[in-house]
N, C-alpha and C positions, 0 to 999 in steps of 0.2 A: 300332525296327528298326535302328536306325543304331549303337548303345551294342555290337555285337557288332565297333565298332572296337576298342573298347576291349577287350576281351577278345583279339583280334589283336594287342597289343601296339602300341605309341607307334614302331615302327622305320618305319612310311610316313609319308612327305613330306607336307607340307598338298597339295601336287599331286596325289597318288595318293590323296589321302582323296578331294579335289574329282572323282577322273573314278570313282572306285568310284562316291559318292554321285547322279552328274552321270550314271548309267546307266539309274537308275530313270527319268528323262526319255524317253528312246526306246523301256524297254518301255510307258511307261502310252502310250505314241503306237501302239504297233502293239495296245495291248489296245482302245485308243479305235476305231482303225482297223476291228477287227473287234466290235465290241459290238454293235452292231447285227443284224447275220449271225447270229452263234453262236447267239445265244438263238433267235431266231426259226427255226434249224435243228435244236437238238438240245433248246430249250426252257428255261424260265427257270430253273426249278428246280435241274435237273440240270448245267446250265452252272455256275451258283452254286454247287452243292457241288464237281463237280470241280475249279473253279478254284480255290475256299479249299482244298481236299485239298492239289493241287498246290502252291501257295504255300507249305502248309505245310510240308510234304514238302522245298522246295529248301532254307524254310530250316532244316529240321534239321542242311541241307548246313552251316554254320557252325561252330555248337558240338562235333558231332561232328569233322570233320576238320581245322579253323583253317586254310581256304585261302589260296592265294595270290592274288594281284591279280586274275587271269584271270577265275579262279574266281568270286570276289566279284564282279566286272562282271557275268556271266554270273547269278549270283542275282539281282542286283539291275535287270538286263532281263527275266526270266524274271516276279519277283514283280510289277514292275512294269506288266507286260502283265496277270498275273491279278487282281491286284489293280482294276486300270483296268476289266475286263469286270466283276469281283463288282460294284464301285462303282456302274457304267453299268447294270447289269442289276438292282441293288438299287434304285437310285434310280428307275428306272423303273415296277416294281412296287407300291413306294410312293405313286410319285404315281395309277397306277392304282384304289389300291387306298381312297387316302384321302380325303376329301371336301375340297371345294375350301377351304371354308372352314377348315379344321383342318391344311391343308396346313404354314403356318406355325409352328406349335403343332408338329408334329409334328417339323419340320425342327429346331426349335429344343432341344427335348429329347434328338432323336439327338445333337447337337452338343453338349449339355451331358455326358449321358452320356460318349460318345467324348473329349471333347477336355475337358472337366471334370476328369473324372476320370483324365486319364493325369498327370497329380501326384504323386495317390496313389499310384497304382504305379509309379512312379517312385521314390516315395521306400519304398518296402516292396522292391522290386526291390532298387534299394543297399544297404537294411538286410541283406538276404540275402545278399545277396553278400560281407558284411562278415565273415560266417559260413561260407558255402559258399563261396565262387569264385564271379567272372564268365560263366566256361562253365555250370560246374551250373546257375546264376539263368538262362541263356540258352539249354541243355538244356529245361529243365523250363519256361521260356517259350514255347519252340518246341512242346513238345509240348502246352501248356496250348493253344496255337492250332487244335487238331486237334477242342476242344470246339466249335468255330464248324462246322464243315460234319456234325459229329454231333448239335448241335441243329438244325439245317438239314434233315437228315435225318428226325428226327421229328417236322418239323411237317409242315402243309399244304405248306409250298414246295417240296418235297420232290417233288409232284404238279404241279406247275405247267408246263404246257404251254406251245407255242410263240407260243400267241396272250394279253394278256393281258385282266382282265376290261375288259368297257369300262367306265370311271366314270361316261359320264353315264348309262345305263342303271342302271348299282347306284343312282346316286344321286337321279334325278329323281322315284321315286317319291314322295321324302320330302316 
């Protein structure tokens, strides 16, 4: 998320990178603030795809228009609060949804997956851009992020209401 400084050009101060970066802090605080609320009023599902929409959506705001300071605070309060309820409201779901003893297992593979593998893209991201441009690779990143609330979309969470299942009932039969 952060590499769209560099496509901004090297002309902001390490100060101004620290309060761009230092914004995401008060939105995931106001997304935390209402995580609890949201889902449980408009539902879990449906919270979770508008919020990845929306996320995605601001940041298109980057690559497209190269804002100024203002701007980029402003995204990165915005994604930050959506971000914070997708997180709170994913994680939530999850531990609903998984049995207690695989909880671990499960925690452990999202986190491989996620943060394993952002390397690789990392280093495929660069290769491309060596070719296209920093915008285009953050263009077409931005919009590659728009597959999250489209596969969200067509699964079951998609349906997912305001209450969630209870685990010890799915699970105590077993």
């Amino acid at each position: 998320m952060t590499v769209y400084l560099v496509h901004l050009g090297t002309s902001f101060s390490g100060g101004v990178v620290g309060l761009v970066l230092a914004a995401l802090g008060p939105g995931a605080l106001i997304g935390a603030v209402f995580s609890a609320r949201i889902p449980r009023r408009f539902g879990f599902g449906p919270v979770m795809i508008l919020a990845a929409v929306g996320a995605d959506v601001v940041m298109l705001v980057v690559p497209v228009f190269a804002p100024g300071v203002v701007v980029l605070i402003a995204v990165n309060v915005v994604c930050g609060a959506l971000t914070q309820l997708i997180d709170v409201s994913a994680t939530s779901v999850r531990q609903a949804i998984t049995p207690l003893d695989a909880q671990g297992r499960v925690v452990a593979a999202l986190n491989f997956l996620g943060l394993g593998l952002a390397p690789v893209g990392s280093l495929l991201a660069g290769a491309v851009a060596e070719v296209l441009g920093v915008r285009a690779v953050l263009l077409v990143c931005a919009l590659g992020m728009l597959l999250s609330p489209l596969a969200m979309v067509l699964s079951p969470l998609a349906r997912l209401g305001r209450v969630l299942p209870d685990q010890q009932d799915q699970w105590s039969s077993q």
